[in-house]
C-alpha positions as CSV (number, residue, x, y, z in Angstrom):
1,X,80.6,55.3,98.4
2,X,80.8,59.0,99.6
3,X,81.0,62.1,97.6
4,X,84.8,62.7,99.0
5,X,85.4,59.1,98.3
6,X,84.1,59.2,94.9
7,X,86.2,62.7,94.5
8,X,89.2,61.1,95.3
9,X,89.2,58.1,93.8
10,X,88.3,60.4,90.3
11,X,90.9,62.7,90.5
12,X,93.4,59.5,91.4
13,X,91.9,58.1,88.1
14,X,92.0,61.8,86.0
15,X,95.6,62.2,87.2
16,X,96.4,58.1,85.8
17,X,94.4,59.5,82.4
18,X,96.3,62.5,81.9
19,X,99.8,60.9,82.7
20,X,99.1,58.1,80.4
21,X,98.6,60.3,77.2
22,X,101.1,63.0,78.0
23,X,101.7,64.6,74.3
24,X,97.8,64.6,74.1
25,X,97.3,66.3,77.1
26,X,100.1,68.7,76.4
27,X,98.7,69.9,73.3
28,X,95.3,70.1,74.6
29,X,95.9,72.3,77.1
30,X,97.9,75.2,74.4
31,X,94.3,76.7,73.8
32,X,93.4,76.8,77.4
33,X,97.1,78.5,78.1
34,X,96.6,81.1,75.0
35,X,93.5,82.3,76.7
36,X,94.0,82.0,80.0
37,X,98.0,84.1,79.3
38,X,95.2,86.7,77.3
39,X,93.0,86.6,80.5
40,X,95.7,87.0,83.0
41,X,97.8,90.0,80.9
42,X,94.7,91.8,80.3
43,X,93.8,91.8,83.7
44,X,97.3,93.0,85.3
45,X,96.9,95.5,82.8
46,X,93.2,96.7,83.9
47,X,94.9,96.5,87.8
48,X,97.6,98.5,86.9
49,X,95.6,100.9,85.1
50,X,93.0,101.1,88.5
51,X,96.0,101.5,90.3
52,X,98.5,104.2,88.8
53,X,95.1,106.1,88.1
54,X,93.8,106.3,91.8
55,X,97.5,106.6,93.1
56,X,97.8,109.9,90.9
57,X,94.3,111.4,91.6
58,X,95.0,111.0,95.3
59,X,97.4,113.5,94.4
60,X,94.2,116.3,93.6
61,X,92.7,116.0,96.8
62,X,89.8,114.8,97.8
63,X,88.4,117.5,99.9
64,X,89.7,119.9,97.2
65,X,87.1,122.0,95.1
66,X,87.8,123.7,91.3
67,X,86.2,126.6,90.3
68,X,86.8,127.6,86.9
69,X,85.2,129.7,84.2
70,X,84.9,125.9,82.0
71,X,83.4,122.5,83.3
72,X,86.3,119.9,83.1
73,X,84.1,117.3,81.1
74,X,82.3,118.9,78.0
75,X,79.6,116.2,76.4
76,X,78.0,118.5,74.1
77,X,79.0,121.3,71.7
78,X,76.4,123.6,73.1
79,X,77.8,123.1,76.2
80,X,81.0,124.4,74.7
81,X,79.4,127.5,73.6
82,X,77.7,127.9,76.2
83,X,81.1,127.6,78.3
84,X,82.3,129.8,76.4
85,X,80.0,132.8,77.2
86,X,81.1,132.5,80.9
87,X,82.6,135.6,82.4
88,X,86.4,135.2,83.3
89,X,86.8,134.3,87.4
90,X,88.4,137.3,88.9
91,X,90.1,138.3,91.9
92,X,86.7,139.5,92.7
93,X,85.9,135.9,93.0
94,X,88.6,135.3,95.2
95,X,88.5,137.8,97.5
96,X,85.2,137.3,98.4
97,X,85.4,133.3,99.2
98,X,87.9,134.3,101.1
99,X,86.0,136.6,103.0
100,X,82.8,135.1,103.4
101,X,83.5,131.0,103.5
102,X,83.4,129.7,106.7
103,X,83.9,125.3,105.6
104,X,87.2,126.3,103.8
105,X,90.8,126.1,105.3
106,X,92.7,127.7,102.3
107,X,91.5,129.1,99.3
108,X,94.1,130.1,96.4
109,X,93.8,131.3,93.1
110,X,95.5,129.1,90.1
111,X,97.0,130.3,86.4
112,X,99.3,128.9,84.5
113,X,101.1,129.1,81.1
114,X,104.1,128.4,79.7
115,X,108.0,129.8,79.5
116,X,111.6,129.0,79.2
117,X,113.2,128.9,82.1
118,X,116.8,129.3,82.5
119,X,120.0,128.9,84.8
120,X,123.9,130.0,83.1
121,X,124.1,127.3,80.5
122,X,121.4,125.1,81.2
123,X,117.7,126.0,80.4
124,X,114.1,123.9,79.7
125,X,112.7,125.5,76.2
126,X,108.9,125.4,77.9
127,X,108.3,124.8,81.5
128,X,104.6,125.2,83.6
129,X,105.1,128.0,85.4
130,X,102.4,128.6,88.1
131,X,101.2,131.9,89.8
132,X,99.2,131.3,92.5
133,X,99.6,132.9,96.4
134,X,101.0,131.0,99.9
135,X,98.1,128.8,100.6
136,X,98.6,127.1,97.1
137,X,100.7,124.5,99.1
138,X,97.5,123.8,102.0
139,X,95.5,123.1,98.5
140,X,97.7,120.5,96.9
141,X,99.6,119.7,100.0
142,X,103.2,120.4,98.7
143,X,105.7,119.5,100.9
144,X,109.6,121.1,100.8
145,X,112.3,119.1,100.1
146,X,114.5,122.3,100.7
147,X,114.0,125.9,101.6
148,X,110.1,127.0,102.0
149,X,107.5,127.9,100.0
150,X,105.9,131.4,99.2
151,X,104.8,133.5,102.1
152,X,101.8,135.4,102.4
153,X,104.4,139.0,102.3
154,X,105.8,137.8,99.2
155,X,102.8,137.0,97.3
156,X,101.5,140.2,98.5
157,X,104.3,142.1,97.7
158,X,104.5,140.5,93.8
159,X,108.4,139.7,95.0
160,X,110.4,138.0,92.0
161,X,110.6,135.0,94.0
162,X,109.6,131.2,93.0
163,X,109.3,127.5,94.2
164,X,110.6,124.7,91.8
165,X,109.7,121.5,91.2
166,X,112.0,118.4,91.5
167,X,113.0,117.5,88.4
168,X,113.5,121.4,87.0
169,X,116.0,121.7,90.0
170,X,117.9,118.6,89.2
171,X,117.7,119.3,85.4
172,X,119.0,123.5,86.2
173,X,120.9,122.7,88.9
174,X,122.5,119.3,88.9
175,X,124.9,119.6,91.8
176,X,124.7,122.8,92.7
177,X,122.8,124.3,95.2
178,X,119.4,125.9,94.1
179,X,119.0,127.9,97.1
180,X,119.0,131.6,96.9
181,X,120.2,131.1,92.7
182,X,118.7,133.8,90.2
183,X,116.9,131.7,87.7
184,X,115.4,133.2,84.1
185,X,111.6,132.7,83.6
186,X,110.1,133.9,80.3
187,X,113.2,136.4,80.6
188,X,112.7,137.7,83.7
189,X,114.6,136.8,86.8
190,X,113.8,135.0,89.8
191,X,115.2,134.1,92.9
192,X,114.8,130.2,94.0
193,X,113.5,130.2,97.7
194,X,112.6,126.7,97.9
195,X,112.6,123.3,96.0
196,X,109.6,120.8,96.2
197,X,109.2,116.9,97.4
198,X,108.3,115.1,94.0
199,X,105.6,114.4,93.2
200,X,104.1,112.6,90.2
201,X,101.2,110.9,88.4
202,X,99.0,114.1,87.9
203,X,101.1,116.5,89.5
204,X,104.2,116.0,87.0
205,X,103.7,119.6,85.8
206,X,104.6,120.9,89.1
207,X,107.8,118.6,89.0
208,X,108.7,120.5,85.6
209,X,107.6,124.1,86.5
210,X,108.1,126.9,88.8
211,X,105.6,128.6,91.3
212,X,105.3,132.0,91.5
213,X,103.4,134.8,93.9
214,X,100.1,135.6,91.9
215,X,100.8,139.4,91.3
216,X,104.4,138.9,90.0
217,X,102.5,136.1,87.4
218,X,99.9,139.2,86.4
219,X,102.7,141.6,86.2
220,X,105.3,140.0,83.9
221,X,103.6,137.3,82.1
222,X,100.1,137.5,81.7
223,X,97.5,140.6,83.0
224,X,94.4,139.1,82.6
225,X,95.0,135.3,82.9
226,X,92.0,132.9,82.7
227,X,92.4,131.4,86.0
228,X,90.7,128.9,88.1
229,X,90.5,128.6,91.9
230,X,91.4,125.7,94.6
231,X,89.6,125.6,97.3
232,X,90.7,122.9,100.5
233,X,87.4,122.2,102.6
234,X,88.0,121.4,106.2
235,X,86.5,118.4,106.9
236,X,86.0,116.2,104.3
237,X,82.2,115.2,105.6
238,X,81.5,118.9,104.7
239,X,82.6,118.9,101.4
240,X,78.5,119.0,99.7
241,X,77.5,121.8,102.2
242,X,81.2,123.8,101.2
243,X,79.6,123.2,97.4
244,X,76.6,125.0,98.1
245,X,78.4,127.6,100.0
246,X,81.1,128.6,97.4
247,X,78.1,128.5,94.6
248,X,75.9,130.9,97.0
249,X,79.0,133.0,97.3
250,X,80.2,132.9,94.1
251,X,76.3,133.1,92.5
252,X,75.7,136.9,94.7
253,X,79.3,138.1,93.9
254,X,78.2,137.9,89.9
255,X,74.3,139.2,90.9
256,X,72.9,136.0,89.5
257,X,69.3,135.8,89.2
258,X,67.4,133.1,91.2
259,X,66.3,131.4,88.6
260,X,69.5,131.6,86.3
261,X,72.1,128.8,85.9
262,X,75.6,128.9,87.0
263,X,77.8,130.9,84.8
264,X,81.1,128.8,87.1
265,X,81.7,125.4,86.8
266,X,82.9,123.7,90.6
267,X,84.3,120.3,90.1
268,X,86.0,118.1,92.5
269,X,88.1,114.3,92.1
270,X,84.8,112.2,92.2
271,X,84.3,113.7,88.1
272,X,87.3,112.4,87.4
273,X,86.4,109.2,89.2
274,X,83.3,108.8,87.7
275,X,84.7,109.3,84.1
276,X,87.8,106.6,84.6
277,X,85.3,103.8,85.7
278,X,82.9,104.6,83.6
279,X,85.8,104.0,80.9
280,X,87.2,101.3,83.0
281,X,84.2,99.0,82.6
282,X,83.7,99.5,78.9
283,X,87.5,98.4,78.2
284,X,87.2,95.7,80.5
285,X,83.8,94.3,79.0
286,X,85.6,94.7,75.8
287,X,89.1,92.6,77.3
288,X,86.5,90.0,78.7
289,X,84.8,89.7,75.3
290,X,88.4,89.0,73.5
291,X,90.0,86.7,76.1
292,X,86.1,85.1,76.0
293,X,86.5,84.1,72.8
294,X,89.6,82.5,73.0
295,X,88.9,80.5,75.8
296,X,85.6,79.6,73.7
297,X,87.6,78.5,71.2
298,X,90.8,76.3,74.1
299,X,87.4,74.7,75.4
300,X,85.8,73.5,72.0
301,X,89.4,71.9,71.5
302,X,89.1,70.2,75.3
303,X,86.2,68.9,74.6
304,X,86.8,67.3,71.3
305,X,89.5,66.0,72.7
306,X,87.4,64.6,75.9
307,X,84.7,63.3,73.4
308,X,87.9,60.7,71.9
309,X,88.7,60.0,75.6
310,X,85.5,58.7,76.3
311,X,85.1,56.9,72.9
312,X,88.6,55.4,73.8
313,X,87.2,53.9,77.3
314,X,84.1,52.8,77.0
315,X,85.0,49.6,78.2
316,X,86.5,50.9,81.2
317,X,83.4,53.0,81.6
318,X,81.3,49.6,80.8
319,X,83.6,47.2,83.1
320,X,83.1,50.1,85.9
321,X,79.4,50.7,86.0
322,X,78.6,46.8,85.6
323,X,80.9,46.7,89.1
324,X,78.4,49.0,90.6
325,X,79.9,52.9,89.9
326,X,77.3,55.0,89.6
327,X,76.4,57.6,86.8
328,X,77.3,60.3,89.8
329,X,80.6,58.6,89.9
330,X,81.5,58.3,85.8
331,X,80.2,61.9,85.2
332,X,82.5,63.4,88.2
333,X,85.4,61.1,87.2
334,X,85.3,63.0,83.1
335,X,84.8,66.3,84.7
336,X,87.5,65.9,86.9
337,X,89.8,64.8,84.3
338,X,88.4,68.1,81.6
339,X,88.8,70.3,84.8
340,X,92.8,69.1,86.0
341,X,93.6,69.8,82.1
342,X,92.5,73.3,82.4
343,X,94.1,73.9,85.2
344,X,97.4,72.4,84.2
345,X,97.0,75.1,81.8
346,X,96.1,78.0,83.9
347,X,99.4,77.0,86.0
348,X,101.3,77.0,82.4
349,X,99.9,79.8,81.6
350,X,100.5,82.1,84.7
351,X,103.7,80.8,84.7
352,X,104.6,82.7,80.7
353,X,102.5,85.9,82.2
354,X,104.3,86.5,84.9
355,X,107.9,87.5,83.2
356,X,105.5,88.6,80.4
357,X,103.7,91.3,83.3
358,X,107.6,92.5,84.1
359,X,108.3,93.2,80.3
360,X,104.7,95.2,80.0
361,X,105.8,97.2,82.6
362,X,108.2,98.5,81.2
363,X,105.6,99.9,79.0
364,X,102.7,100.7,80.9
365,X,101.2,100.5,84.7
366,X,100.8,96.2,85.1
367,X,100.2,94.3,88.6
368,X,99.6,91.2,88.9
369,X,97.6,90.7,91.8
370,X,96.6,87.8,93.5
371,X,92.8,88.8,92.8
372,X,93.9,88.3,89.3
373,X,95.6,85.0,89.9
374,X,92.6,83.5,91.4
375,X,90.3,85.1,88.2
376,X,92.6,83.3,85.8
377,X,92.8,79.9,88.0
378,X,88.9,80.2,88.0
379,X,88.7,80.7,84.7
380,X,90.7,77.6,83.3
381,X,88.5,75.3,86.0
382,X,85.6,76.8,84.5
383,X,86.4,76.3,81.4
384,X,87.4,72.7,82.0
385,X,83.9,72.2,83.8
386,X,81.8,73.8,80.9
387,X,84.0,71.9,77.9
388,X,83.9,68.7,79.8
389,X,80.3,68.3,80.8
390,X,79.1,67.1,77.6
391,X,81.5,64.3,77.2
392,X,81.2,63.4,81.1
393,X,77.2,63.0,80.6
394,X,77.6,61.1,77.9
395,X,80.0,58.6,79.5
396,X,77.4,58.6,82.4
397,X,74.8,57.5,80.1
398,X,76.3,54.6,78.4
399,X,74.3,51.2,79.0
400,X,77.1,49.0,80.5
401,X,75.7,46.4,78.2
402,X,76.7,47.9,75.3
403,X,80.0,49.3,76.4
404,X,81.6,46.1,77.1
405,X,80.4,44.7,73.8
406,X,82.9,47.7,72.4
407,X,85.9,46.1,70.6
């Protein structure tokens, strides 16, 4: 007898098992469906996560560098201090990467803070508001879903003219047309020239907020802001020799010694990258740990219950190997029969996750991809395979002898 013969003819006899002891099987198979539901929810969660995260960073750029006066991740509280000793970046800065950088298609200077903004009747108590100059939108890559963004006159000029984001203009504007309105920022008014594509994920501020030329931002709402500034590489396979450009640049515009370290921090998406996985892994290992355990405990329960099934036909076992099955055949014939229970309850089980994914979505980011599908099917055969290979090695063991003298 072949291997497929022998595979068929157990699974024909598993499938005979299984449908003979219905309620038993049923019930076996709620610890396997309680870990595998576990598996299977933590790991639409962990894909959602992966997803919404890299969907929203795409929104930073990756062949975008950030210069600012603080480095986005702080792991020390001398680093902190130290941080904190940093001169201010200045329009100093600015002007001269953009004079002397020759790997960067836009460079723009960034501040930010926060004011009410207001339209007749309607107003938001504390929106972003943004002053940076025209090439702002090459940066971040802004696109218009009406009117135009700053020009470089305007932001030269300090004009009292702003771009909004999507949801500000739908919240001040409703039905009306934004275009060419007078809108109140901090107090002071502005004239709407154009309304942004929306955005979201990271960029949700911008949705909320107004931008503003850089010199009307210095002029009316702060003088001194701590700023920081985007810079857009032009070609992506450049970006480490742009790094060590705009540090060069940057490191003789504050007459930095040779040997002295940077007092500017340049940062790009691959921190944050580095960061999420890095925090990724440890909550999966941890998810994997939990759901671990209770698939540990849905396979002690399969394989008590496969240690009675064996007990229960040992003189079928007996009555088969005295007619020439072999121990190959018994053993494949339990494991078959430990791993169709598992998976009955991986199918059960993917069955309850599935609405369950729609309701956690409602809640947080949750996809249930077929990569997680397969994990969970794989799990529950696994499982199966590992609980039943005791009881199946036993069964193959038995001295035919002895089984058919069991009463």
């Amino acid at each position: 007898m072949n291997f497929l013969t022998e595979l068929r003819e157990g699974l024909a006899i598993s499938w005979s098992a299984i449908g003979a002891n219905k309620l038993r099987s049923v019930l076996t198979t709620l610890g396997i469906v309680i870990g595998i539901v576990t598996v299977t929810l933590m790991g639409t969660t962990i894909e959602g996560i992966n997803q919404s995260f890299l969907k929203n960073i795409s929104t930073i750029g990756a062949d975008v560098l950030f210069v600012q006066r603080y480095s986005w991740f702080i792991e020390s509280r001398q680093e902190w201090f130290d941080d904190m000793k940093r001169p201010a970046i200045s329009m100093d800065d600015v002007d001269a990467l953009q004079r002397e950088m020759t790997l960067a298609e836009a460079i723009a200077p960034v501040a930010e803070v926060e004011e009410p903004v207001k339209y007749k009747r309607r107003h938001s108590t504390s929106a972003p508001v943004i002053g940076t100059t025209e090439q702002f939108q090459i940066t971040r890559g802004f696109t218009m879903s009406d009117g135009r963004f700053l020009t470089a006159a305007e932001c030269d000029g300090g004009r009292p003219v702003c771009v909004i984001g999507s949801a500000l203009a739908t919240n001040l504007f409703q039905r009306e047309p934004p275009l060419g309105q007078k809108i109140f920022v901090g107090g002071h008014p502005f004239e709407v020239v154009g309304v942004l594509e929306k955005i979201g994920g990271f960029s949700e501020d911008t949705d909320d907020g107004a931008i503003v030329p850089f010199a009307q931002f210095t002029s009316v709402f702060n003088e001194s802001p701590d700023f920081s500034i985007q810079v857009k590489v032009r070609n992506l396979r450049q970006l480490d020799d742009a790094t060590e450009e705009l540090r060069g640049i940057l490191r003789r515009e504050r007459h930095l010694a040779p040997d002295a370290p940077d007092n500017f921090s340049v940062d790009q998406q691959d921190e944050f990258l580095k960061v999420f996985h890095r925090v990724a892994g440890t909550l999966a290992v941890i998810g994997l740990f939990i759901t671990g355990l209770s698939l540990f405990v849905g396979g002690i329960g399969i394989m008590n219950i496969m240690f009675v099934s064996v007990a229960e036909r040992t003189r079928e076992i007996g009555v088969r190997k005295a007619i020439g099955a072999k121990r190959r055949t018994i053993l494949l014939q339990f494991l078959i029969e430990a791993a169709c229970i598992c998976l009955i309850g991986g199918v059960i089980a993917l069955l309850i996750a599935w609405p369950s994914t729609l309701l956690l979505r409602k809640a947080m980011p949750a996809v249930m991809s077929p990569l997680v599908v397969c994990i969970a099917l794989f799990f529950s055969g696994l499982t199966g395979l590992a609980a039943g290979i005791f009881p199946a090695w036993r069964a193959a063991r038995m001295n035919p002898v002895d089984a058919l003298r069991n009463e």
